[in-house]
LOKOLKOL-952196 format. One record per atom (N, C-alpha, C): atom name; chain; residue in three letters; x, y, z. Coordinates in steps of 0.1 Angstrom, whole numbers. Layout:
<nodes>
NODE atom mol type  east north    up
NODE   CA   A  ala     X     Y     Z
...
</nodes>
This chain:
<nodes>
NODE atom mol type  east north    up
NODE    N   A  unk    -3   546   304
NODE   CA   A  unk     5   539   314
NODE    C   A  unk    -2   527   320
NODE    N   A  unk   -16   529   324
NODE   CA   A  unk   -22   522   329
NODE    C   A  unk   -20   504   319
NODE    N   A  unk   -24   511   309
NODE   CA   A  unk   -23   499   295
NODE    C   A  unk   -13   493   298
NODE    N   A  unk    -2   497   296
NODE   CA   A  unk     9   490   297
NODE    C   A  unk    16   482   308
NODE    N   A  unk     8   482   321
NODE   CA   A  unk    12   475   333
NODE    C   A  unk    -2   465   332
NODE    N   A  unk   -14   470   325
NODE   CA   A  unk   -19   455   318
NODE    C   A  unk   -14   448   307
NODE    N   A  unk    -5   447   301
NODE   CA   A  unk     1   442   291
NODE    C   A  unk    12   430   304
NODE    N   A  unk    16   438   306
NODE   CA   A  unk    27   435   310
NODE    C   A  unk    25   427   320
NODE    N   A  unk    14   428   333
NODE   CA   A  unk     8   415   338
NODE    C   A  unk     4   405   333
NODE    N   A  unk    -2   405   322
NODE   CA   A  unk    -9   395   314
NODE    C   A  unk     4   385   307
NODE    N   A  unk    11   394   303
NODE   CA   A  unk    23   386   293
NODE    C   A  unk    32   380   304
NODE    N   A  unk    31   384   315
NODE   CA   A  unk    41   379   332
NODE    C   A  unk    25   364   331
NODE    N   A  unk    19   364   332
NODE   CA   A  unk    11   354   337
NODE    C   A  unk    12   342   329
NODE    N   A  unk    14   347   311
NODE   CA   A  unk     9   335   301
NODE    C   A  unk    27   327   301
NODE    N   A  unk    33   336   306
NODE   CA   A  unk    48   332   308
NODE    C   A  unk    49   321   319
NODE    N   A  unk    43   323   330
NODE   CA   A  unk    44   318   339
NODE    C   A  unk    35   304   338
NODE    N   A  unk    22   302   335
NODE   CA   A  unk    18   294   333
NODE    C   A  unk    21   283   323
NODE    N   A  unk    31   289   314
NODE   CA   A  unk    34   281   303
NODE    C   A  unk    47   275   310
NODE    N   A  unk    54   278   317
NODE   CA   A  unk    64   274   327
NODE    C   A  unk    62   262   333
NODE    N   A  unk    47   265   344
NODE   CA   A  unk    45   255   352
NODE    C   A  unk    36   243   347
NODE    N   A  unk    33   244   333
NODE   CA   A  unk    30   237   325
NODE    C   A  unk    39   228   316
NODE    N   A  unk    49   232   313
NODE   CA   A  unk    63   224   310
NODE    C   A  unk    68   215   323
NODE    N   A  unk    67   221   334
NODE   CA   A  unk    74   217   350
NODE    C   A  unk    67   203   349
NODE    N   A  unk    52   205   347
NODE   CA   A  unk    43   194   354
NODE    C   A  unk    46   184   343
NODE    N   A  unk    47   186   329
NODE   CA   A  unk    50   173   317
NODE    C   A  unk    60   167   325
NODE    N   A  unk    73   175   329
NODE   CA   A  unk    82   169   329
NODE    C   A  unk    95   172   317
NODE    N   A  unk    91   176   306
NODE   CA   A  unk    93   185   298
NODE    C   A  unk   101   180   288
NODE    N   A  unk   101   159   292
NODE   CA   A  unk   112   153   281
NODE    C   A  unk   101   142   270
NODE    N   A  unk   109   138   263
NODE   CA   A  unk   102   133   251
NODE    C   A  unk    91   125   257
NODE    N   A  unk    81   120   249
NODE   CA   A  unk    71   111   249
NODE    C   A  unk    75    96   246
NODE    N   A  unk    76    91   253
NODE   CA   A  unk    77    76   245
NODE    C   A  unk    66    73   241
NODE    N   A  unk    67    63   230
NODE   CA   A  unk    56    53   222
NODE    C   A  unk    53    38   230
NODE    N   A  unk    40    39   231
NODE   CA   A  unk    40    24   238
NODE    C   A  unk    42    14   227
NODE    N   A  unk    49     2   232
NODE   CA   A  unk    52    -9   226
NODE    C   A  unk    40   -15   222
NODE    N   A  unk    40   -24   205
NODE   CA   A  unk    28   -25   202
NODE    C   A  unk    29   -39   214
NODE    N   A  unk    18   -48   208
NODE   CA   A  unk    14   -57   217
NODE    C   A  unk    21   -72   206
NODE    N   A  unk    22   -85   206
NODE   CA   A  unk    27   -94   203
NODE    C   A  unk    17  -100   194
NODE    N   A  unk    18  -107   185
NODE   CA   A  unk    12  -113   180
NODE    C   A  unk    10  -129   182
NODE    N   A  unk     2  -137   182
NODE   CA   A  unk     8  -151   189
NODE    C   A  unk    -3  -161   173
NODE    N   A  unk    -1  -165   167
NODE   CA   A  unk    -6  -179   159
NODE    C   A  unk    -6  -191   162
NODE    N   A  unk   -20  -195   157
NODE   CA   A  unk   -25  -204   165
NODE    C   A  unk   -35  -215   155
NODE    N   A  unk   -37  -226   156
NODE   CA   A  unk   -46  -233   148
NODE    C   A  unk   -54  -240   158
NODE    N   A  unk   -67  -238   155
NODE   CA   A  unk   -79  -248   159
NODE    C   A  unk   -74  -258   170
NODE    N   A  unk   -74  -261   181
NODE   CA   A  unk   -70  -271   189
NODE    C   A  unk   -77  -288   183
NODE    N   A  unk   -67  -296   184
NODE   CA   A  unk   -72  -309   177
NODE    C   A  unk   -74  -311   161
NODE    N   A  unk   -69  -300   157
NODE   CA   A  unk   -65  -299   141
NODE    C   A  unk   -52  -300   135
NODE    N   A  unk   -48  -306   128
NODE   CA   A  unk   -31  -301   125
NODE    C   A  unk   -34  -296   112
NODE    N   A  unk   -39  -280   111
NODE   CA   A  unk   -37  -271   103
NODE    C   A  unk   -25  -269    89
NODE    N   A  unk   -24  -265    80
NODE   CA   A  unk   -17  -262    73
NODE    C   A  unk    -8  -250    76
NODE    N   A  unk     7  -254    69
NODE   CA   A  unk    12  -242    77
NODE    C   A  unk    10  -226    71
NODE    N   A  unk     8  -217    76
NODE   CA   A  unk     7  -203    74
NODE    C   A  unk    22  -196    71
NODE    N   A  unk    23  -188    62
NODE   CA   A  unk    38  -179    62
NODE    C   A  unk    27  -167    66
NODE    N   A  unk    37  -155    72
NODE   CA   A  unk    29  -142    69
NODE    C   A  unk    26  -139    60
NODE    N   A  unk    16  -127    57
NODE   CA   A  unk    21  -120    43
NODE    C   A  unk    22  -109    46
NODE    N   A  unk    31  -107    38
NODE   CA   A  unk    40   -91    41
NODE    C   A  unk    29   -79    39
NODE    N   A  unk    30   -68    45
NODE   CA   A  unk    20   -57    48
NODE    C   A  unk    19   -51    33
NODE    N   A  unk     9   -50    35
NODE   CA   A  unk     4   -39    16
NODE    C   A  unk    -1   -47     7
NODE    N   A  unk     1   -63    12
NODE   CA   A  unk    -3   -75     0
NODE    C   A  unk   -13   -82     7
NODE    N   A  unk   -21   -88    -2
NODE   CA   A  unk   -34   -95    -5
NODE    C   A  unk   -25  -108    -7
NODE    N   A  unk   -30  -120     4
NODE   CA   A  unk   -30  -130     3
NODE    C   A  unk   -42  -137   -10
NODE    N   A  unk   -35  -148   -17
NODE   CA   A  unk   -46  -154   -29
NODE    C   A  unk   -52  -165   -22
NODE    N   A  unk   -65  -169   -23
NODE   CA   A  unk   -66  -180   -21
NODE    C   A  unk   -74  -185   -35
NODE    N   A  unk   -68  -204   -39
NODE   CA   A  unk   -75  -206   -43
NODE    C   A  unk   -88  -213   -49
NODE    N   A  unk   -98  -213   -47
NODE   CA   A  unk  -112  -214   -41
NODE    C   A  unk  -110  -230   -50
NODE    N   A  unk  -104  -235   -60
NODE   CA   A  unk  -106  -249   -67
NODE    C   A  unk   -96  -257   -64
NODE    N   A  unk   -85  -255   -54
NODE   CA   A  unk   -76  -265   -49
NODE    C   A  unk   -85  -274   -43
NODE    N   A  unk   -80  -289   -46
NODE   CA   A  unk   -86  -303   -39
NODE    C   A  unk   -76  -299   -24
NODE    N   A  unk   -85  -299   -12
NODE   CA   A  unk   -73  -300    -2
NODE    C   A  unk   -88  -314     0
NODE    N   A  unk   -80  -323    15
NODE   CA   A  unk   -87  -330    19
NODE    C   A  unk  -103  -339    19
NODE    N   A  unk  -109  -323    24
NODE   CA   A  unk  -124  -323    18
NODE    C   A  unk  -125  -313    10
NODE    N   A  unk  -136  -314     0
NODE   CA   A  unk  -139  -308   -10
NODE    C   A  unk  -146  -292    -3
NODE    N   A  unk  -143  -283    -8
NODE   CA   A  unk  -145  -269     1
NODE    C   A  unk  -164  -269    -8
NODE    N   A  unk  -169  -259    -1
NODE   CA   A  unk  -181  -261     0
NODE    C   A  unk  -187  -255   -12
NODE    N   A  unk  -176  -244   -16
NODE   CA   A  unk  -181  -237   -30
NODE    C   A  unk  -177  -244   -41
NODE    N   A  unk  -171  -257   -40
NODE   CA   A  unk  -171  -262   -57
NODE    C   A  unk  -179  -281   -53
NODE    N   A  unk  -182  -284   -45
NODE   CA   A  unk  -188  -297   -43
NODE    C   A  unk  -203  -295   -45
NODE    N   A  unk  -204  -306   -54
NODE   CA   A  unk  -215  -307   -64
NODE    C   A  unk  -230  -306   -52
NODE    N   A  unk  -227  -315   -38
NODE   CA   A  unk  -237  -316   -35
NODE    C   A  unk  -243  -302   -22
NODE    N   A  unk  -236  -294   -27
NODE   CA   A  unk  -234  -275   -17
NODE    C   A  unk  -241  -272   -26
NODE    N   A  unk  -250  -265   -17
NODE   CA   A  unk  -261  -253   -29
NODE    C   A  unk  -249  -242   -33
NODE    N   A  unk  -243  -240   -21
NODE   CA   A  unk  -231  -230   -31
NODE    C   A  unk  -224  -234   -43
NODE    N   A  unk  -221  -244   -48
NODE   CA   A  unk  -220  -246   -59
NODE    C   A  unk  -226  -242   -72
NODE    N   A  unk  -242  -240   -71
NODE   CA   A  unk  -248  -233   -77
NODE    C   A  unk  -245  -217   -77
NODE    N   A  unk  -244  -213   -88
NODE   CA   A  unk  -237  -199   -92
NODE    C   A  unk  -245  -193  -103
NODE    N   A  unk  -259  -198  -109
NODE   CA   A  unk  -263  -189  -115
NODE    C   A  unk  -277  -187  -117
NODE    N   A  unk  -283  -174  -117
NODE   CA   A  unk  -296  -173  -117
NODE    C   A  unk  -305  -170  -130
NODE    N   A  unk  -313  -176  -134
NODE   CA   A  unk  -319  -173  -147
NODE    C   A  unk  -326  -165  -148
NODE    N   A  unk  -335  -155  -156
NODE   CA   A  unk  -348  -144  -155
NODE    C   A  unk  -352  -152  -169
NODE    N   A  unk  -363  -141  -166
NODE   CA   A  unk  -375  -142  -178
NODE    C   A  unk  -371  -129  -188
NODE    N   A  unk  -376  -129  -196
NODE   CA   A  unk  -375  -118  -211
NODE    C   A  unk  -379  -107  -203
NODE    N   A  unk  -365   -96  -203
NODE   CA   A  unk  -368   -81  -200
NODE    C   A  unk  -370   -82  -184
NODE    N   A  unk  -371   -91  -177
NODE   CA   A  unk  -370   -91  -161
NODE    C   A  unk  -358   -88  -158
NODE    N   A  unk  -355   -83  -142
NODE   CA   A  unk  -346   -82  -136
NODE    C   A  unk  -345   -90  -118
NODE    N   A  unk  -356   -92  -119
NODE   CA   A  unk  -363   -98  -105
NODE    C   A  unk  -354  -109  -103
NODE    N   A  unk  -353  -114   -93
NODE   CA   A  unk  -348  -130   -88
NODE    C   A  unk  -363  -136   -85
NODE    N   A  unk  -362  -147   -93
NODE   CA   A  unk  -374  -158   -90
NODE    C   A  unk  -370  -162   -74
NODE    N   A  unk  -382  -168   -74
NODE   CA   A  unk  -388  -175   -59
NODE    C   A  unk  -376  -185   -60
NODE    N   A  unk  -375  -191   -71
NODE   CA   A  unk  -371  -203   -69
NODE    C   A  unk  -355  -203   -68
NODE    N   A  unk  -350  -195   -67
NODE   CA   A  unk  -335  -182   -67
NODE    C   A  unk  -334  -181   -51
NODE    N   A  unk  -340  -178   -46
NODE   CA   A  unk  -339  -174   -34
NODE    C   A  unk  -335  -177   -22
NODE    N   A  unk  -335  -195   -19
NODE   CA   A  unk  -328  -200   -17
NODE    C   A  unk  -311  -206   -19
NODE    N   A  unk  -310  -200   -31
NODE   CA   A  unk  -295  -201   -36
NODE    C   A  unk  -292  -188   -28
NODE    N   A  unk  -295  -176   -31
NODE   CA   A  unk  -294  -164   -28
NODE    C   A  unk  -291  -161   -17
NODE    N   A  unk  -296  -168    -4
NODE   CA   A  unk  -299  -164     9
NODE    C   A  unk  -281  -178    12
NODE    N   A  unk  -284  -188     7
NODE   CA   A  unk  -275  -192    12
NODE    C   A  unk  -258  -189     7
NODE    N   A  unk  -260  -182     1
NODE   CA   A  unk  -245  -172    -8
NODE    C   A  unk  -245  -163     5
NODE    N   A  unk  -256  -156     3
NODE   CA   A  unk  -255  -143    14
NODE    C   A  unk  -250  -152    31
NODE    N   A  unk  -253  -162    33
NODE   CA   A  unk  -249  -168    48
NODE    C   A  unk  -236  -174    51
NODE    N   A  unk  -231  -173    38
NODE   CA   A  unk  -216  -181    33
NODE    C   A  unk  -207  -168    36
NODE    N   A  unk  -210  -157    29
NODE   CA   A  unk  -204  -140    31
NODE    C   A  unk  -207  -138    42
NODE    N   A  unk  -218  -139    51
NODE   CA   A  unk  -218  -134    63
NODE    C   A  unk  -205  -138    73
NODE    N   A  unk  -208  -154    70
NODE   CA   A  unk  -194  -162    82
NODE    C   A  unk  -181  -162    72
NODE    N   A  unk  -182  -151    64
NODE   CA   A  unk  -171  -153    63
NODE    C   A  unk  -165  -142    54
NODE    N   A  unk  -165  -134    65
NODE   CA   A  unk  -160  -114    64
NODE    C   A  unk  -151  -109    53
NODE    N   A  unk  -141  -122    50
NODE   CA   A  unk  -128  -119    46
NODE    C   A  unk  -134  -124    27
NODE    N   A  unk  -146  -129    29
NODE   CA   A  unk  -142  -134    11
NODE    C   A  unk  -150  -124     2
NODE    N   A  unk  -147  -122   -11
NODE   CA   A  unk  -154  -112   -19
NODE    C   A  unk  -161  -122   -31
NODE    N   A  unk  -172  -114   -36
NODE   CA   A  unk  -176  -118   -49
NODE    C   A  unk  -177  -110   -60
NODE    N   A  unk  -181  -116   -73
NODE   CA   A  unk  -182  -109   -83
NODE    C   A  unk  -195  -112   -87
NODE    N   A  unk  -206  -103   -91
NODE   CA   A  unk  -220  -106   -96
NODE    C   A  unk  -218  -103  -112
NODE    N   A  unk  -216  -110  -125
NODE   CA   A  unk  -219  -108  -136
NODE    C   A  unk  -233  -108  -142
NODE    N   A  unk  -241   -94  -149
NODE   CA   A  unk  -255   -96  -151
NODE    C   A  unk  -252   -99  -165
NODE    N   A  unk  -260  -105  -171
NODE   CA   A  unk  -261  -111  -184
NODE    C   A  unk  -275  -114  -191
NODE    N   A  unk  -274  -113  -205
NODE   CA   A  unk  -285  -110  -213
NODE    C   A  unk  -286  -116  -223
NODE    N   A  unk  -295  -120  -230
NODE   CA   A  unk  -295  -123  -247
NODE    C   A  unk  -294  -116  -256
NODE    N   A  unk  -291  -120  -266
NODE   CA   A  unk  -284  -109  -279
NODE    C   A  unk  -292  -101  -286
NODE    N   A  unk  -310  -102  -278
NODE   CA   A  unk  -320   -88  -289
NODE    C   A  unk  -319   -77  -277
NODE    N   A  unk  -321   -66  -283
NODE   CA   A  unk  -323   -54  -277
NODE    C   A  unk  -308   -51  -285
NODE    N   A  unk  -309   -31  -278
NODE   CA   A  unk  -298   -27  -281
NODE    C   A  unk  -286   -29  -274
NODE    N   A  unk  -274   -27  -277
NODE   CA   A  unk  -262   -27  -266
NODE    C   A  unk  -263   -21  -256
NODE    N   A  unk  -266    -9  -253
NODE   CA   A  unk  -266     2  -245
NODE    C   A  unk  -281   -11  -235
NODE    N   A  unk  -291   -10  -239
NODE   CA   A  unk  -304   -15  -233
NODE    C   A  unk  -297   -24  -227
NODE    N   A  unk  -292   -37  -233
NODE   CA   A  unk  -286   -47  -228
NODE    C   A  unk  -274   -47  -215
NODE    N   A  unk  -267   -36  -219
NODE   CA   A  unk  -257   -32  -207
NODE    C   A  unk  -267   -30  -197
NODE    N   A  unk  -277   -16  -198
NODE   CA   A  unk  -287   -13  -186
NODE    C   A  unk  -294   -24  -180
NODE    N   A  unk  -299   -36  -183
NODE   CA   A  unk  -304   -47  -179
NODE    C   A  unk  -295   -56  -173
NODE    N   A  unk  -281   -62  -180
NODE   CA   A  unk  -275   -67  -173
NODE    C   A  unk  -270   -60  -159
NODE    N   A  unk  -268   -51  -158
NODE   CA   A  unk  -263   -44  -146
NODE    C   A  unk  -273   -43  -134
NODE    N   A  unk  -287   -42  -144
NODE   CA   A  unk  -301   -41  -131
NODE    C   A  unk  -300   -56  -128
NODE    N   A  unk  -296   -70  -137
NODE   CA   A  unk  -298   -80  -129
NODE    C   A  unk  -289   -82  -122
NODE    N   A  unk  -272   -78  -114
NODE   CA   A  unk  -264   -81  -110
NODE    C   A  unk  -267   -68   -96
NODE    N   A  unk  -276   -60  -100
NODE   CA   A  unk  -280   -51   -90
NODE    C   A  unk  -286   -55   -79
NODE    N   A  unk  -299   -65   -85
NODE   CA   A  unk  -306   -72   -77
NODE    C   A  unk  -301   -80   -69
NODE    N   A  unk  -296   -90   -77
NODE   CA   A  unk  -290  -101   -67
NODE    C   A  unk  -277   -94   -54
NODE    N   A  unk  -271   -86   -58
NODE   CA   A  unk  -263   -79   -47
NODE    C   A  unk  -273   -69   -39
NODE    N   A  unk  -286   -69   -42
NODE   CA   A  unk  -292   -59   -27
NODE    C   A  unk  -301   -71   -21
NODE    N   A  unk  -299   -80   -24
NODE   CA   A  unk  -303   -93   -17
NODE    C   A  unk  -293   -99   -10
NODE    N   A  unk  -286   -99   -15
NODE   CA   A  unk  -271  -106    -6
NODE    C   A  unk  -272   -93     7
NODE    N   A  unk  -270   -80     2
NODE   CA   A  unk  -266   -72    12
NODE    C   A  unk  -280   -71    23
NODE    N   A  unk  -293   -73    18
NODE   CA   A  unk  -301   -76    30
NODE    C   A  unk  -308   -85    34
NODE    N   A  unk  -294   -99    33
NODE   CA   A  unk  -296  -112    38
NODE    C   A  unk  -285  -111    47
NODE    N   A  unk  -277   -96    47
NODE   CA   A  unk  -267   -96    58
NODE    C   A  unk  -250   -99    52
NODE    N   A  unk  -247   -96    40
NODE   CA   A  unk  -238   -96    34
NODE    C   A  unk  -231   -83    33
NODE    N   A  unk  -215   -80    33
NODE   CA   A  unk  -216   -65    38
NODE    C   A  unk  -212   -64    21
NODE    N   A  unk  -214   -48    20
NODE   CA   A  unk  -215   -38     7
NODE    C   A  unk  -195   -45     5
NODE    N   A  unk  -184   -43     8
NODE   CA   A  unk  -172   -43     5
NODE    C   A  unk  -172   -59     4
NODE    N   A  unk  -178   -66     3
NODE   CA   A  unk  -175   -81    -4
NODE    C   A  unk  -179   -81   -17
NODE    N   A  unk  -195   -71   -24
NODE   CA   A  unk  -196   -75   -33
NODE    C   A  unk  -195   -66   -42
NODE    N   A  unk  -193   -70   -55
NODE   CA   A  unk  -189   -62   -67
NODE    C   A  unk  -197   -66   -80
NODE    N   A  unk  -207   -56   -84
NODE   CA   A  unk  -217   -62   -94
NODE    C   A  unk  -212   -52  -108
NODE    N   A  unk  -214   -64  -119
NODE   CA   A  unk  -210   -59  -132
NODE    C   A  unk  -218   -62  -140
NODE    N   A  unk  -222   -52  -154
NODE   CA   A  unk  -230   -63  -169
NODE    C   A  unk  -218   -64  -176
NODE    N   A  unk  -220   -76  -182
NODE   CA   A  unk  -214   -81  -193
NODE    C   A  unk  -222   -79  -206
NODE    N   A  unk  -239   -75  -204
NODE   CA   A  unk  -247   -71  -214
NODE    C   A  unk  -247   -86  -222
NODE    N   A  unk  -248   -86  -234
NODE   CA   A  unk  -246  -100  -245
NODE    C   A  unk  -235  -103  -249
NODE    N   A  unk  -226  -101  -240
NODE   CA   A  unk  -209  -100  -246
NODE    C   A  unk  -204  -114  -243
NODE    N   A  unk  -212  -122  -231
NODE   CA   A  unk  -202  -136  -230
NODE    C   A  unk  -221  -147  -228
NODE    N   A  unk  -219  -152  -237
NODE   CA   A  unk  -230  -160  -244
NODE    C   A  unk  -227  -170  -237
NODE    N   A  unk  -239  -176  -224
NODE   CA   A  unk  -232  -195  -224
NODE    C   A  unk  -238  -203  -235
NODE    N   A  unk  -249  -198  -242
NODE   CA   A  unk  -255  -209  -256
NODE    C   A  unk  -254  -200  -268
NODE    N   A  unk  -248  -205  -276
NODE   CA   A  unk  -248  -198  -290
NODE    C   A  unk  -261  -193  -301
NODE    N   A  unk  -270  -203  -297
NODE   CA   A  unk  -279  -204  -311
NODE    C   A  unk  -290  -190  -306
NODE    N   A  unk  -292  -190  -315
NODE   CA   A  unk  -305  -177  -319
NODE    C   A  unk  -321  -183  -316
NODE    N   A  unk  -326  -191  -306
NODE   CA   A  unk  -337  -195  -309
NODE    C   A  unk  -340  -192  -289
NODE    N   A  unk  -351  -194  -284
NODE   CA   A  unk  -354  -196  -270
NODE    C   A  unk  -346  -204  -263
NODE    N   A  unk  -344  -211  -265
NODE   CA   A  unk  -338  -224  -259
NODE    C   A  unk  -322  -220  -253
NODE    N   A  unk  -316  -209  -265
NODE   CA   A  unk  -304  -208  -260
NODE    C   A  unk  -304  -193  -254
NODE    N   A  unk  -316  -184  -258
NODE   CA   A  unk  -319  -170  -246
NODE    C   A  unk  -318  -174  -234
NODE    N   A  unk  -331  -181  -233
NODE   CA   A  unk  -328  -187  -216
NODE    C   A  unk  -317  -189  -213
NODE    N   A  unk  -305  -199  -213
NODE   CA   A  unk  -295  -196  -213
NODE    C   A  unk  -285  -180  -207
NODE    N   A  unk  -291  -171  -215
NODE   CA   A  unk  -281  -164  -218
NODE    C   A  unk  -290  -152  -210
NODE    N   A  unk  -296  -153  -202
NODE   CA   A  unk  -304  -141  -191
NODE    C   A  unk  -304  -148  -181
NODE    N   A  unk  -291  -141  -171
NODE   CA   A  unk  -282  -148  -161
NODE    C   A  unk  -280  -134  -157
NODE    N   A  unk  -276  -140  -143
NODE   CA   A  unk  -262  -138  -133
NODE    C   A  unk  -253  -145  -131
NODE    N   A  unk  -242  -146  -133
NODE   CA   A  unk  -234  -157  -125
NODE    C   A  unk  -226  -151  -113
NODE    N   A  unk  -229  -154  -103
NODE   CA   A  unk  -218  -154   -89
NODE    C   A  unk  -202  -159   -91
NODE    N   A  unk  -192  -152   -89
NODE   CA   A  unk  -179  -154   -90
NODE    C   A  unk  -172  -154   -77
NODE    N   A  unk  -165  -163   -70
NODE   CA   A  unk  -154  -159   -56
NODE    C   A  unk  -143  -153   -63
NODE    N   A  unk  -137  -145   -54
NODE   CA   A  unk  -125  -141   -54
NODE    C   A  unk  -119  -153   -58
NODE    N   A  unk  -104  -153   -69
NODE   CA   A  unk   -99  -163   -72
NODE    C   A  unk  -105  -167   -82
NODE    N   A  unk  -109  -164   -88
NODE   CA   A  unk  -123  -173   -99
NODE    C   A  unk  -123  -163  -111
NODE    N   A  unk  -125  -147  -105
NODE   CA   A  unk  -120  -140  -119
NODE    C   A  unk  -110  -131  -118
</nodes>
C-alpha cells in the first residue's frame, strides 16, 4: 500500500510539472525566423559586369581564357601564373629550387582566392613500367600539391592526378624530348 501512494505521488508530480511546463511555452507553434536579405553590390567606382544568380545546387563556370578588358593574370604572358609547368630530373619527384617561385606564387593566387580550384597533372617519360610510371607521376603531382597546401592553399582547391606517359608534350625517343615529358602541369578550373 505504501508503494502505491508512491507511485501515485510521483506520477501526480511528473503530471503536474509537465503541465506547468506547457503553461510557461505558451504551448502554441514555434515560428521560424525570417531569413535575412540579400543585397548585391559591385566595387564602388567600378561599373562591374552584370551578375544573374545562380540557381541553388549549380556551379557557376567561369571562363579563365575569355579576353575581358584586361588580360586576367592566369593567361598574360608577362604573370608568373601563366607559367603552369614544372620539369624534374630522371626518377625525381622533388620541385627544383628554381620551381619554387612559380610554386609559391600559384599557392598566393589560391590563397586570395578561396573560390578557385586546380588540377595538378604528374607526368613522365615513356621508360619504366606503366604501373612505375603511374606511381611517379602521381608522386610528382603530390609534391607540388603539398607545397601549394603549405604555402597556404587549402586541401578542397586542389586535385592531383598521373597521367603516367599517357599524354607526351614531345614525341621523339631521345633526351631532348624526356625532358619534356617529366612534368607537372597546373590546370584552373575551366581548363580541364
Amino acid at each position: 500500500m505504501h508503494a502505491n501512494r508512491l507511485v501515485s505521488t510521483s506520477t501526480r508530480a511528473c503530471a503536474l510539472f509537465a503541465l506547468v511546463t506547457l503553461a510557461a511555452c505558451g504551448g502554441g507553434p514555434v515560428s521560424e525566423q525570417t531569413p535575412a536579405g540579400v543585397e548585391e553590390r559591385t566595387p564602388s567606382g567600378t561599373a562591374g559586369p552584370s551578375t544573374k544568380p545562380v540557381p541553388q545546387g549549380q556551379v557557376a563556370k567561369v571562363d579563365l581564357t575569355a579576353k575581358s578588358g584586361a588580360q586576367s593574370l592566369l593567361t598574360d604572358p608577362r604573370s608568373i601564373l601563366s607559367r603552369r609547368t614544372i620539369y624534374y630530373a630522371l626518377d625525381a619527384y622533388d620541385v627544383k629550387d628554381q620551381y619554387k617561385d612559380l610554386v609559391e606564387a600559384h599557392a598566393r593566387y589560391l590563397r586570395d582566392n578561396p573560390g578557385t580550384k586546380m588540377l595538378i597533372q604528374g607526368n613522365t617519360d615513356e621508360r619504366g613500367s606503366r604501373e612505375y610510371n603511374v606511381g611517379l607521376g602521381q608522386r610528382r603531382s603530390e609534391g607540388v600539391k603539398r607545397m601549394l597546401l603549405l604555402l597556404g592553399a587549402r586541401e578542397n582547391q586542389i586535385e592531383s592526378v598521373s597521367l603516367g606517359e599517357e599524354k607526351p608534350k614531345a614525341e621523339g625517343h631521345d633526351e631532348q624530348a624526356w625532358s619534356q615529358n617529366r612534368r607537372s602541369d597546373i590546370l584552373y578550373q575551366g581548363e580541364y
